[in-house]
LOTORKOL-459073 format. One line per 8 residues: number of its first residue (from 1); their letters; for each residue x, y, z of N, C-alpha, C. Coordinates in Angstrom, 1 decimal, decimal comma. Example, Ala and Ser with C-alpha at 12.3 -4.5 7.8 and 13.67 -1.06 7.14 Angstrom:
// LOTORKOL-459073
1	AS	13,2:-5,7:7,8:12,3:-4,5:7,8:13,2:-3,3:7,8  12,8:-2,2:7,1:13,7:-1,1:7,1:12,9:0,0:7,9
//
This chain:
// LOTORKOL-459073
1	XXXXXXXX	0,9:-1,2:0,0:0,0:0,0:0,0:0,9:1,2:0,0  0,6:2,1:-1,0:1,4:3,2:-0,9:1,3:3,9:0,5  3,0:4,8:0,7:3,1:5,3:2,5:2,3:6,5:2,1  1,5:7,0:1,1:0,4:8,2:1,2:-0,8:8,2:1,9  -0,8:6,9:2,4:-2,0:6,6:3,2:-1,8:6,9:4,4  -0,4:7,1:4,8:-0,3:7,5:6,4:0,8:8,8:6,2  1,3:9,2:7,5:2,1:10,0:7,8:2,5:9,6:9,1  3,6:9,5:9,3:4,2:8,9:10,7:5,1:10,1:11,4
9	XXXXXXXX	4,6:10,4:11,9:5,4:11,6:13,0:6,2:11,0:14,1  5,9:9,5:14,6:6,5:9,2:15,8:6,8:7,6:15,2  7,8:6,9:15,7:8,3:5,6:15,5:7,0:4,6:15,7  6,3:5,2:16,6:5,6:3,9:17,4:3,6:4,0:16,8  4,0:5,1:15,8:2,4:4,5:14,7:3,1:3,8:13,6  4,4:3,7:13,3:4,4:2,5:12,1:4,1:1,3:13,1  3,8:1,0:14,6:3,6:-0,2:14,8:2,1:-0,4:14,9  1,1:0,5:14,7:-0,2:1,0:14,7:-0,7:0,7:13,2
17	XXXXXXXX	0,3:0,7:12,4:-0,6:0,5:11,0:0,3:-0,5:10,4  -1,3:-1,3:9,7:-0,2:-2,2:8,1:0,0:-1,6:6,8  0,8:-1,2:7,0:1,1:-0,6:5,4:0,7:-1,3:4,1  0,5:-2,6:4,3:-0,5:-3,1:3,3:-1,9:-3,2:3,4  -2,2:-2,3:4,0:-4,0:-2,6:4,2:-4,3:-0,9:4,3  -4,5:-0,5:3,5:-4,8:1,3:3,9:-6,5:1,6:3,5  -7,2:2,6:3,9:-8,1:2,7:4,0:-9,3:2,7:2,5  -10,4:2,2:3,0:-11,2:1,5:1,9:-12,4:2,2:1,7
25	XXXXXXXX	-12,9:2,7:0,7:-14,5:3,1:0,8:-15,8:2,0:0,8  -16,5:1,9:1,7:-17,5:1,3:1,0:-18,6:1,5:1,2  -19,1:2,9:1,5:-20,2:3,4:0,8:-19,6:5,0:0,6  -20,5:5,8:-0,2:-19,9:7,1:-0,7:-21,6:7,2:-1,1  -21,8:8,9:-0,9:-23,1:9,3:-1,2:-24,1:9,5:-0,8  -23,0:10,3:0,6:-23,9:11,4:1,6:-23,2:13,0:1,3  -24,5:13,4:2,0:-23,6:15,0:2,3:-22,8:15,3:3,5  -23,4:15,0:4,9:-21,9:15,1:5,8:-22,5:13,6:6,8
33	XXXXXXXX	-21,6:12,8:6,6:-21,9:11,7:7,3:-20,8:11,6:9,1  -21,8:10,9:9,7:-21,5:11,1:11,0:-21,8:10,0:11,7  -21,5:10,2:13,3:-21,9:9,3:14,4:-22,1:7,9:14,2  -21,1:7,4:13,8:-20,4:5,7:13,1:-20,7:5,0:14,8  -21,4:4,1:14,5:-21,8:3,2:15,7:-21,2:1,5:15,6  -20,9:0,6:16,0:-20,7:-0,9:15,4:-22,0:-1,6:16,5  -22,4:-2,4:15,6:-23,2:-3,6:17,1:-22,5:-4,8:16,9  -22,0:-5,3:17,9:-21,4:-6,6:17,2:-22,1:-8,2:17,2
41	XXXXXXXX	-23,2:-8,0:18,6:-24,4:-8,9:17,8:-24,7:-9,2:16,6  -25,1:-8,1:15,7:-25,2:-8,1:14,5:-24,9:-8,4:13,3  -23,2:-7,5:13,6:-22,1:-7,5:12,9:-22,3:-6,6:11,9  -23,3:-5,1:11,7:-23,2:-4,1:11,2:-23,1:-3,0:12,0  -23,0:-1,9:11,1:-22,7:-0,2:11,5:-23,7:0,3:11,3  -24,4:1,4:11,7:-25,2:2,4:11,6:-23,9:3,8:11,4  -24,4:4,4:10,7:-24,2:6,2:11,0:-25,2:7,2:10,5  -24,8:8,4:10,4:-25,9:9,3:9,7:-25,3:10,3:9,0
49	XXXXXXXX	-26,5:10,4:7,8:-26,6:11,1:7,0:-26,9:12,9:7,0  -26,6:13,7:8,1:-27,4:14,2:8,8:-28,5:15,5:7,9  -28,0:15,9:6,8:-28,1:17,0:6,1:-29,4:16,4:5,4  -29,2:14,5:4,9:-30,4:14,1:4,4:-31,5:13,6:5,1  -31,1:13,5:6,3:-32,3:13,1:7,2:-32,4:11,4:7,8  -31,3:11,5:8,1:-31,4:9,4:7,6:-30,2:8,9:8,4  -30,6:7,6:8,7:-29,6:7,0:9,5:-29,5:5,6:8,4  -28,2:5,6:8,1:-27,9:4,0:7,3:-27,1:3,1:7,8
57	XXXXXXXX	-27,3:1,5:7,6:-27,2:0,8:7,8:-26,2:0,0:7,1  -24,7:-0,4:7,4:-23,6:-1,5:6,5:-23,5:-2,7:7,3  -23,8:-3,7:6,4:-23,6:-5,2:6,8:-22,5:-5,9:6,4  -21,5:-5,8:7,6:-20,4:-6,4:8,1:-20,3:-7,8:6,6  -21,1:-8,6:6,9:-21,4:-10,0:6,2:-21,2:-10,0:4,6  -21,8:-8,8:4,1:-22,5:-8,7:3,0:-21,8:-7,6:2,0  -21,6:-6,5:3,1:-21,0:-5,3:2,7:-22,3:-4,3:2,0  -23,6:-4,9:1,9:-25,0:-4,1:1,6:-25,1:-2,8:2,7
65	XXXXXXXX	-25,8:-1,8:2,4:-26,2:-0,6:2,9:-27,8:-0,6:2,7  -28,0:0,2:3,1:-29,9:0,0:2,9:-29,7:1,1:4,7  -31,2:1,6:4,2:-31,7:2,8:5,5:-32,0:2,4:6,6  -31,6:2,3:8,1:-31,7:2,0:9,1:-33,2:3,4:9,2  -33,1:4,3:9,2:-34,2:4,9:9,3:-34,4:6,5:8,8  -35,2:6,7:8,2:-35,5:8,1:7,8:-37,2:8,5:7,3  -37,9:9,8:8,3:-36,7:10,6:8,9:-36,2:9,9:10,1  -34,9:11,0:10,6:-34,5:10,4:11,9:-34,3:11,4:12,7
73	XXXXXXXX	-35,1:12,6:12,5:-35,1:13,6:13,1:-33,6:13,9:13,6  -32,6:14,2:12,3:-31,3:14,9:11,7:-30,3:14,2:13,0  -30,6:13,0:13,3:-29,9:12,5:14,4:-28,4:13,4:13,8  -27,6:12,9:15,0:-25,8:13,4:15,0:-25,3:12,1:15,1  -24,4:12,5:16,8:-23,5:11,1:17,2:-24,6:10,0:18,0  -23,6:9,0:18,1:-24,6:7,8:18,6:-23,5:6,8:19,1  -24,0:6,2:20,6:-23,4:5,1:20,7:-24,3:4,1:21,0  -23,5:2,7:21,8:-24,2:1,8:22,4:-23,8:1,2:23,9
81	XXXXXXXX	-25,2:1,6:24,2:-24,9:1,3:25,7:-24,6:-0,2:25,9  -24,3:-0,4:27,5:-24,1:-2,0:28,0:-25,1:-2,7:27,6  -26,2:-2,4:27,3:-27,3:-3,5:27,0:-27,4:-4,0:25,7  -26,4:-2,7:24,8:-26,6:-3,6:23,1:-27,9:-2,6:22,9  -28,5:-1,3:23,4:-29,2:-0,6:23,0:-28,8:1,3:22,2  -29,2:1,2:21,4:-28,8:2,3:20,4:-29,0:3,8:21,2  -27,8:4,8:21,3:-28,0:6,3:22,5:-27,9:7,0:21,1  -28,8:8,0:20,6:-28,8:8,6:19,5:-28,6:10,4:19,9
89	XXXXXXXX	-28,2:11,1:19,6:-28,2:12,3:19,6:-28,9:13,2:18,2  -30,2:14,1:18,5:-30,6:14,0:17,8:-31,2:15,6:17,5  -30,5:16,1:16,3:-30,8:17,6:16,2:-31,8:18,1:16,1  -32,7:17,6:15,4:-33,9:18,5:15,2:-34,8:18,1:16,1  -34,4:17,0:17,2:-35,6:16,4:18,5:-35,1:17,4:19,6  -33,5:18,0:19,2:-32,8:18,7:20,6:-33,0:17,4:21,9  -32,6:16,3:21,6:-32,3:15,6:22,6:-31,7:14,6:22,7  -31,8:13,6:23,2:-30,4:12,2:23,8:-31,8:11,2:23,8
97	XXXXXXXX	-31,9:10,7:22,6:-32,8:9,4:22,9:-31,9:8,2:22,8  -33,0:7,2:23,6:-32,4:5,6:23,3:-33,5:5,0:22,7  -32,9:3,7:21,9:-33,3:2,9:21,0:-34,0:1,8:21,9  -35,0:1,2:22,6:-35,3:-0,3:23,8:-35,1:-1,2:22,3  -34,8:-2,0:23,3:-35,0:-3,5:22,8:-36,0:-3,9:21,9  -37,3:-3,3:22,4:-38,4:-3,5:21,4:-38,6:-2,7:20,2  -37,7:-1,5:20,0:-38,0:-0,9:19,4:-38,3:0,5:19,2  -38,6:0,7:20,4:-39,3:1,5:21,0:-38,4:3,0:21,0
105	XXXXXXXX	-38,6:4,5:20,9:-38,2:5,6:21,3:-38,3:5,9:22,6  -37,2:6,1:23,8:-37,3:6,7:25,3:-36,5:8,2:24,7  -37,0:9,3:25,4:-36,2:10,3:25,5:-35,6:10,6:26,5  -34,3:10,5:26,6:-33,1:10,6:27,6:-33,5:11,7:28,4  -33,2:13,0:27,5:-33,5:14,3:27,9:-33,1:15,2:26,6  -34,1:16,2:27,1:-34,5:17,5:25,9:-34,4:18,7:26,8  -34,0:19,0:27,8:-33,9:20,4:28,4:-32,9:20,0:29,8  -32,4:21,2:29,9:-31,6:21,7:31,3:-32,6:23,3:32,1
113	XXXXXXXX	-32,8:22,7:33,4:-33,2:23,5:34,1:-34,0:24,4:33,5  -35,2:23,7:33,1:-36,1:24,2:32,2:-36,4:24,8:30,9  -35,0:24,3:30,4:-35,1:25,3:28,9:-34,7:24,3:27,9  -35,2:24,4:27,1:-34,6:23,3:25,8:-33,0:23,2:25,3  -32,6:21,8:25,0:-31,2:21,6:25,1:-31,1:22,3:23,4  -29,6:23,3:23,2:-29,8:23,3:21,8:-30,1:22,3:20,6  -28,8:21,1:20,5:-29,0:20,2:19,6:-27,8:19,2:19,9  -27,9:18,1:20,8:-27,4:17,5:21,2:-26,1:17,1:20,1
121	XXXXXXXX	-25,1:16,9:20,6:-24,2:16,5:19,0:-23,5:15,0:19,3  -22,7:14,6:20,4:-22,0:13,4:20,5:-22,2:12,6:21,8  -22,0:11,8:22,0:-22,9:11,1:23,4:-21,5:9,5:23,5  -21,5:9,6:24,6:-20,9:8,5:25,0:-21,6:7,8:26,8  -21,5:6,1:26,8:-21,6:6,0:28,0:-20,7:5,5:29,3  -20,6:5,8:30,5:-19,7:5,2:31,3:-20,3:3,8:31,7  -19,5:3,2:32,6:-19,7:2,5:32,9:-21,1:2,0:34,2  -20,9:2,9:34,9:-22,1:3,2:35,8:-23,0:3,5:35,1
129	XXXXXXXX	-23,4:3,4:33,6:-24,9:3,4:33,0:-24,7:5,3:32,9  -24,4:5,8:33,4:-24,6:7,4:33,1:-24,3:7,7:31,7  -25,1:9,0:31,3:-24,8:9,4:29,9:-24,3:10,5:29,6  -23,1:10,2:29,2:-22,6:12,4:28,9:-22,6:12,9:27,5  -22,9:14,2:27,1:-23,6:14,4:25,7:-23,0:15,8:26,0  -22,5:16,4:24,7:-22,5:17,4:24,2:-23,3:18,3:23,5  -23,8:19,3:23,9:-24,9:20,5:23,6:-24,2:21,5:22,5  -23,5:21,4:21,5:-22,9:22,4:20,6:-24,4:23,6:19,9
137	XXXXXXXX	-24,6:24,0:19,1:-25,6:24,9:18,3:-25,6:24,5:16,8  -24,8:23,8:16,6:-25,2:23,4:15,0:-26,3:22,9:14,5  -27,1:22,1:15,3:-28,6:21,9:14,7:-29,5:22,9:15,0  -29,4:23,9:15,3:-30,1:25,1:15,5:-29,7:26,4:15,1  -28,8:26,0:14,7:-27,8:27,6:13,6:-28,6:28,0:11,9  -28,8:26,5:11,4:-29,7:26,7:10,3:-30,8:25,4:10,2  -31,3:25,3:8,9:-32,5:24,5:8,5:-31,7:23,1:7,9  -30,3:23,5:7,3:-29,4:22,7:7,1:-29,2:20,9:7,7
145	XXXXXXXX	-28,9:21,2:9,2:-28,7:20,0:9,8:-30,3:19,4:10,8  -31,1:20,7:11,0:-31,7:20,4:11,8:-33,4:21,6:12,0  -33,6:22,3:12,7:-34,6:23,1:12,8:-33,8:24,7:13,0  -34,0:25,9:12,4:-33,3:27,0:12,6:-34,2:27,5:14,0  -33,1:27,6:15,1:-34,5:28,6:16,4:-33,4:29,2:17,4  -33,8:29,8:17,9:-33,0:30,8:19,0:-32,6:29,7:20,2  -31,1:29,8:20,6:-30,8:29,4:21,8:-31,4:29,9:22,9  -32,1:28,5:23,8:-32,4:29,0:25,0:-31,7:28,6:26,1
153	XXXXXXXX	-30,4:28,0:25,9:-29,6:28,0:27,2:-28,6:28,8:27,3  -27,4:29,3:27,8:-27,1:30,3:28,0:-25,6:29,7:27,7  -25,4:29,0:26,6:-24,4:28,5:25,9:-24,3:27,2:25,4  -23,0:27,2:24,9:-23,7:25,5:24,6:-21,9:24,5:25,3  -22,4:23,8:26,1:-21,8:22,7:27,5:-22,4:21,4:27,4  -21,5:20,5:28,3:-21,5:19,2:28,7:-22,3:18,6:29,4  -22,9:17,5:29,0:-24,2:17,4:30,2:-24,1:16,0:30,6  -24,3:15,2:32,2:-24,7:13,8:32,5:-26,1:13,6:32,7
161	XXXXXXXX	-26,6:12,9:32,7:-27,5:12,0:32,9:-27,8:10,7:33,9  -28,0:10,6:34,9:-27,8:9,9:35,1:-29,1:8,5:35,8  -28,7:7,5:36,4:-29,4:6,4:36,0:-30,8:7,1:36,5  -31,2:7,3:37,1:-32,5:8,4:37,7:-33,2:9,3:36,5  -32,2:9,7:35,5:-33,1:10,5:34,2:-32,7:12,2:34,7  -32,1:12,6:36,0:-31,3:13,6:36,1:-29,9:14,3:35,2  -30,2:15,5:35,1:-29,8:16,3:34,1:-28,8:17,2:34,8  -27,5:17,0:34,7:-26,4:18,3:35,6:-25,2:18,2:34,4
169	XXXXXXXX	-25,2:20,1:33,8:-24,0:20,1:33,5:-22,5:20,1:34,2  -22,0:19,4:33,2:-20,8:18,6:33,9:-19,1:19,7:33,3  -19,5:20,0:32,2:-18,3:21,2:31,3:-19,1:22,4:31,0  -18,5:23,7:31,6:-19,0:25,2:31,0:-18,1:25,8:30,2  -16,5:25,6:30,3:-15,6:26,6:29,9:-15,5:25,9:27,9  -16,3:25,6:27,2:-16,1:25,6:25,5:-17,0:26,4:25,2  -16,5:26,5:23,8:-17,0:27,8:22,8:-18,4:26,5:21,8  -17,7:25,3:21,8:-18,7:24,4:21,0:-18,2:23,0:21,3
177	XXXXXXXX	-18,5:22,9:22,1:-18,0:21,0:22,8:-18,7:20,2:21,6  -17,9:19,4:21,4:-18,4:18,9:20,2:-17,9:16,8:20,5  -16,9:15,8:19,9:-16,5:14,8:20,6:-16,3:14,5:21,8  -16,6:13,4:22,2:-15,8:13,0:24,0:-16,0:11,7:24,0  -15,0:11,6:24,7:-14,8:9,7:25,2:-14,1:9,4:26,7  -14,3:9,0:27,4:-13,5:8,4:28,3:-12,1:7,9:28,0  -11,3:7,8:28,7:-10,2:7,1:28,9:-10,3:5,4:29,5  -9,4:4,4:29,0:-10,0:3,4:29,4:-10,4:3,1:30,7
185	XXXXXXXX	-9,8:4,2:31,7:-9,8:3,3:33,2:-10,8:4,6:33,4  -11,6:5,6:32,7:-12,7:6,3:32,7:-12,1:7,2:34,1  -10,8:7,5:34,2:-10,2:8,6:35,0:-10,4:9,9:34,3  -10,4:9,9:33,3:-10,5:11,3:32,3:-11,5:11,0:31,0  -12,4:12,5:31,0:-13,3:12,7:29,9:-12,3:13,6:29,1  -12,1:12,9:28,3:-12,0:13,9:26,7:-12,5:14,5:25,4  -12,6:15,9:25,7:-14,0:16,7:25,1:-13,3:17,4:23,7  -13,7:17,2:22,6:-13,3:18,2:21,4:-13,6:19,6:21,4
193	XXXXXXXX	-13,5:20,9:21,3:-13,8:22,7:21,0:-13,8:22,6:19,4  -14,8:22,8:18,5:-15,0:23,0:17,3:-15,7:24,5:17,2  -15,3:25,2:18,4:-15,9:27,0:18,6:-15,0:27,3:17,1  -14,0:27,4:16,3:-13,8:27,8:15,6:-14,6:27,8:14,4  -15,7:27,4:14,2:-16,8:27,1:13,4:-17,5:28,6:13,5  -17,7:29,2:14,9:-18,3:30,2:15,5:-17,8:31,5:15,9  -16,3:31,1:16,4:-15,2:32,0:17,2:-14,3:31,6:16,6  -13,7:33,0:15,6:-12,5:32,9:14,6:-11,2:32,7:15,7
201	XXXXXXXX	-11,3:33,1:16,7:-9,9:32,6:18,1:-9,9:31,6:18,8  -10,6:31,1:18,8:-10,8:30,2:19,3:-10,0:28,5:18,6  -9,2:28,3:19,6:-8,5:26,9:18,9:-8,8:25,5:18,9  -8,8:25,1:18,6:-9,5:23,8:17,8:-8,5:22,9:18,4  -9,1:22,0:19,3:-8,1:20,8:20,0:-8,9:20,7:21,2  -8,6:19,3:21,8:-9,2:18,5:22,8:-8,4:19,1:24,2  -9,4:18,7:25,4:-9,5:19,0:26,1:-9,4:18,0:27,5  -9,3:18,2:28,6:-8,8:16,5:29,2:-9,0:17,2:30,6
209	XXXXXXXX	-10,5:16,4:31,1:-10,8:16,6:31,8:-11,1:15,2:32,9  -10,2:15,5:34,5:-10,2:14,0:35,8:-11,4:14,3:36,1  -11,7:13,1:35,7:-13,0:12,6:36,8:-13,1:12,5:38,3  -13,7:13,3:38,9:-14,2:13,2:40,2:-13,7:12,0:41,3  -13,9:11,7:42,3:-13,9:10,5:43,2:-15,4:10,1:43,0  -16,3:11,1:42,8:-17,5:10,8:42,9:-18,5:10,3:41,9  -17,3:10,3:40,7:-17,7:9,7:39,3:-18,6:9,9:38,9  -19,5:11,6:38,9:-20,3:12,3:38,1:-19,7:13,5:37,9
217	XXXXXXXX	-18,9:14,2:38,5:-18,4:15,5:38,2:-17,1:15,5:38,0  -16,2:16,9:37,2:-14,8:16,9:36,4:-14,3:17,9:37,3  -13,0:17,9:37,1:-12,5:18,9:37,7:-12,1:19,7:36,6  -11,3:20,7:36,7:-11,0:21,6:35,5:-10,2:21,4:34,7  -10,1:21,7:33,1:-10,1:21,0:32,7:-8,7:21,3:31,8  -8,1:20,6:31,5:-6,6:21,4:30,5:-6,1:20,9:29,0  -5,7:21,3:28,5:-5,4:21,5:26,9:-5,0:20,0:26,5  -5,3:19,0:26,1:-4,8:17,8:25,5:-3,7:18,1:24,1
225	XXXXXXXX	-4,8:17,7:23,3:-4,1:18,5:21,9:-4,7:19,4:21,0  -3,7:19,9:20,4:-4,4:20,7:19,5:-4,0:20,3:18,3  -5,4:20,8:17,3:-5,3:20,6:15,8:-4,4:21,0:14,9  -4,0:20,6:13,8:-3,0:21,3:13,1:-3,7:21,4:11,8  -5,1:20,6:11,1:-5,3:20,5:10,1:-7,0:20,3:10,0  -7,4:21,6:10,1:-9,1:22,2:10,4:-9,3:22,2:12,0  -10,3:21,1:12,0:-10,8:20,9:13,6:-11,2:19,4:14,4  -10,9:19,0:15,4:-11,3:17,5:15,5:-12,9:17,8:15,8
233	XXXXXXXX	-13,3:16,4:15,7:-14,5:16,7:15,8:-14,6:15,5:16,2  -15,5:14,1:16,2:-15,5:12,8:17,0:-14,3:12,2:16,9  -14,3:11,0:18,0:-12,8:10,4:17,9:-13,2:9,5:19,0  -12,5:8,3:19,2:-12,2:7,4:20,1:-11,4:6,9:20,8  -11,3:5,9:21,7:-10,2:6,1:22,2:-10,1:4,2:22,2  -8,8:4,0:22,3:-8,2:2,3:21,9:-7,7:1,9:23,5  -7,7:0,8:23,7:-7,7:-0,2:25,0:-6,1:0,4:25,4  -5,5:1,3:25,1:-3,9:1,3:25,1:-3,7:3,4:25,5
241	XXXXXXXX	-5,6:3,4:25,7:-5,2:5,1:25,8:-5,5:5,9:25,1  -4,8:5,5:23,7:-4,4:6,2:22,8:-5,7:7,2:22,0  -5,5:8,3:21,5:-6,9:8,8:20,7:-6,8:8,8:19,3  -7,8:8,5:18,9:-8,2:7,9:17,7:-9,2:9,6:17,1  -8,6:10,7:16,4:-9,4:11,8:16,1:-9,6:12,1:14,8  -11,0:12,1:14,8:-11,6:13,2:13,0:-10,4:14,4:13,0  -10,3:14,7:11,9:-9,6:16,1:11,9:-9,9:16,3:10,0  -9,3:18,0:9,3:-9,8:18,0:8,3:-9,1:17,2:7,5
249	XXXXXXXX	-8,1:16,8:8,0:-6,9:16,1:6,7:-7,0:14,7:6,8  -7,8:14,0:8,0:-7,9:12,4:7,9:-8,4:12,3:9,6  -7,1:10,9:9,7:-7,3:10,8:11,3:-6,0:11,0:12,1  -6,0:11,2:13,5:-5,0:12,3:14,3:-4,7:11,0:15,5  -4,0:10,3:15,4:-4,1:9,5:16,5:-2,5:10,0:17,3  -3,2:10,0:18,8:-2,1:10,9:19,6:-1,8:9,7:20,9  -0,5:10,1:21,8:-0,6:9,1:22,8:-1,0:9,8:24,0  -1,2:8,9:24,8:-2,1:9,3:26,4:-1,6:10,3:26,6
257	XXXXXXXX	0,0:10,5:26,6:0,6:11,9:27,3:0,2:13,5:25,5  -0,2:13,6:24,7:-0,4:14,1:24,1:0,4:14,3:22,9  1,1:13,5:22,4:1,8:13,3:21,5:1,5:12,9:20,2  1,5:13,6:19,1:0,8:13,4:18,0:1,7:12,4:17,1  1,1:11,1:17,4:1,8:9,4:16,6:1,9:9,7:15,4  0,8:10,1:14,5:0,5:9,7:12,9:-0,5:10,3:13,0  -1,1:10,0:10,7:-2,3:10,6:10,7:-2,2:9,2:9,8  -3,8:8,9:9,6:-4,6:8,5:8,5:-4,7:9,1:7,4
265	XXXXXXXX	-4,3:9,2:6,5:-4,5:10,5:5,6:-6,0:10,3:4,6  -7,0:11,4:4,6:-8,0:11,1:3,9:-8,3:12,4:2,7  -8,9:11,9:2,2:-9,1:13,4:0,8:-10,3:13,8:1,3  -10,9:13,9:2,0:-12,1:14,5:2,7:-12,3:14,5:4,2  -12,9:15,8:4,4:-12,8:16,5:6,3:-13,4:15,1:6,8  -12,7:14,3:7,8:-13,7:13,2:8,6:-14,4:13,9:9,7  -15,8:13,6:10,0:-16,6:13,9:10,6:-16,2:13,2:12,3  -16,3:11,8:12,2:-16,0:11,0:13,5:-15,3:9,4:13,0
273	XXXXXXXX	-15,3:8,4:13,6:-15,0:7,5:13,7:-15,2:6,4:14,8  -15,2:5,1:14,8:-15,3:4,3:15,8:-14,5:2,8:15,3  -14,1:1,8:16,7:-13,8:1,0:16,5:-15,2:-0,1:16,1  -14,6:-1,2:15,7:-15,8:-2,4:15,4:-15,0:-3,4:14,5  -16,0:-4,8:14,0:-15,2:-5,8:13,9:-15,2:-6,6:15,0  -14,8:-8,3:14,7:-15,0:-9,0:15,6:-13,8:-9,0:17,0  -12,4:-8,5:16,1:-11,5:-8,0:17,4:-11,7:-6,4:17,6  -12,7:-5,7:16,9:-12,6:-4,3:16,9:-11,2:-4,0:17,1
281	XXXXXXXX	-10,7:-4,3:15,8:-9,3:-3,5:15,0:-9,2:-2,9:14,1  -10,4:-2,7:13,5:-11,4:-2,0:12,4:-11,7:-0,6:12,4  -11,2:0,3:11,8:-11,7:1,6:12,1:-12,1:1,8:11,3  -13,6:2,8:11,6:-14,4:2,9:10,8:-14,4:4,6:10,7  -14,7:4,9:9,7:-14,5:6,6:9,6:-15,6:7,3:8,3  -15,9:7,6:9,1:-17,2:8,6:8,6:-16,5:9,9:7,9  -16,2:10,1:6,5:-15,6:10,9:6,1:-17,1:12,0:5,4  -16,7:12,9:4,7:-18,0:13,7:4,4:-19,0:13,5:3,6
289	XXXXXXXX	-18,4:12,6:2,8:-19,7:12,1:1,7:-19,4:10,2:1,7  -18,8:10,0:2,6:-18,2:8,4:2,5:-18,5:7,9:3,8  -18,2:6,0:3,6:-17,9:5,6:4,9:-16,6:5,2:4,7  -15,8:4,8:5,3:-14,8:4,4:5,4:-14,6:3,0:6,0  -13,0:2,0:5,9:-12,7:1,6:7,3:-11,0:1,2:6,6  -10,2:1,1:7,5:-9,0:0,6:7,6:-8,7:-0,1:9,2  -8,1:-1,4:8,5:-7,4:-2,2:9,9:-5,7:-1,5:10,5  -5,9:-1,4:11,4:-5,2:-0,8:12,9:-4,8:-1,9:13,7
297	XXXXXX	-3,3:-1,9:13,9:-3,0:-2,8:14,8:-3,3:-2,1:16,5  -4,8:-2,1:16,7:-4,8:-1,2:18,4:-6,6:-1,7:17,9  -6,9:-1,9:19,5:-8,8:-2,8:19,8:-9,2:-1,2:20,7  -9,9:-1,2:19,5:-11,3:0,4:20,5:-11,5:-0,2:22,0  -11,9:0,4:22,9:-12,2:0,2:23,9:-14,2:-0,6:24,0  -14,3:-0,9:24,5:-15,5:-1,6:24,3:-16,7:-0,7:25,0
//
């Protein structure tokens, strides 16, 4: 595989990648695709379409695509909780719903302290079942991604949930929180700033915030990394630490102490990505009009 498919900044991502196996399309023929999920029950991915209104469906087995669902009320990011149930973030609903077993729509939550959330963007869960979700404004900036209407909370911040259906923000200090993922030992949330979308000063790079003793609240929070090429936007993190990040020139994979390993190099801004596959060594990458995936020698965190 030609070395155009990576860039190695540090010794230890040529041990991260096969240079014969570089990244693959296999589907193409959205306008900004997002929030890459794996079920491995299944053995397919969901993500979304968001601009068209749709969430689609790739089978692992088959390599077929076909519509998981639309509309989908301009869903965003999405994971899966411990039960194998689908956490959707969902712009034009402005809220954090889950998928039941049966089928069924529950809504997580749609407002803080009485006011409607703007437009939920990326969602991850801990292990104590809690849900933490980012509130950015891009599904409410235009008609684009979601519904155009006036912010009613008094920025846009981090929010938990917790097993009770209680709502406390958890991050104030971003301009547009946008990615987050735990750390494996879920000591530290790491939150993306994509305020540069909004705030021309505003820098573009992740953020690394310790988790509490009391394992709902952060302490303050400090500079992980910063971008060199647009903005990160979703990203994951591998059983080894390490982060796995969207950025405009591909993927940004850094190590726990903030060291930028390599990149993925892609011809199109990646939106997010996730692990999946039966060893989840598989990265899958939601680029702007594509899906993606290339094998990684490093296992997503589960």
């Amino acid at each position: 595989m030609p070395a155009i498919d990576y860039e190695i900044h540090d010794e230890r991502f040529g041990r991260l990648i096969h240079e014969n196996a570089g990244p693959e399309i296999l589907w193409q023929g959205g306008r900004w695709c997002e929030g890459p999920a794996y079920f491995p029950a299944g053995r397919y991915l969901i993500w979304s379409d968001i601009p068209n209104d749709r969430i689609l469906r790739w089978d692992e087995m088959n390599g077929q695509v076909a519509i998981f669902e639309q509309p989908c009320r301009n869903q965003n990011g999405h994971t899966v909780d411990r039960m194998g149930r689908l956490i959707a973030c969902e712009h034009r609903g402005r809220c954090v719903s889950r998928y039941e077993i049966d089928g069924s729509r529950t809504v997580l939550a749609d407002s803080f302290e009485g006011k409607r959330l703007n437009s939920p963007n990326d969602v991850v869960v801990k292990s104590d079942g809690s849900v933490w979700f980012t509130d950015p404004s891009y599904g409410i900036d235009s008609d684009y991604e979601g519904d155009a209407a006036p912010m009613e909370q008094d920025g846009r911040h981090v929010y938990r949930i917790d097993a009770g259906g209680g709502v406390t923000r958890v991050v104030a200090d971003m301009k547009q929180p946008n990615g987050l993922a735990f750390s494996p030992d879920e000591a530290f949330l790491y939150v993306a700033d994509t305020g540069r979308s909004h705030f021309p000063d505003c820098i573009p790079k992740i953020r690394r915030y310790a988790v509490s003793p009391d394992g709902a609240s952060l302490a303050d929070g400090v500079d992980f990394a910063a971008c060199d090429a647009g903005m990160f936007d979703g990203f994951r993190v591998d059983t080894e630490g390490r982060i796995w990040s969207s950025a405009g020139d591909g993927v940004h994979c850094f190590a726990p102490d903030g060291t930028l390993l390599g990149k993925i190099l892609i011809d199109e801004v990646v939106a997010n990505v996730c692990f999946g596959g039966p060893k989840r060594n598989r990265l899958f990458i939601c680029a702007t009009t594509t899906l993606r995936s290339v094998y990684v020698n490093a296992r997503g965190c589960a």
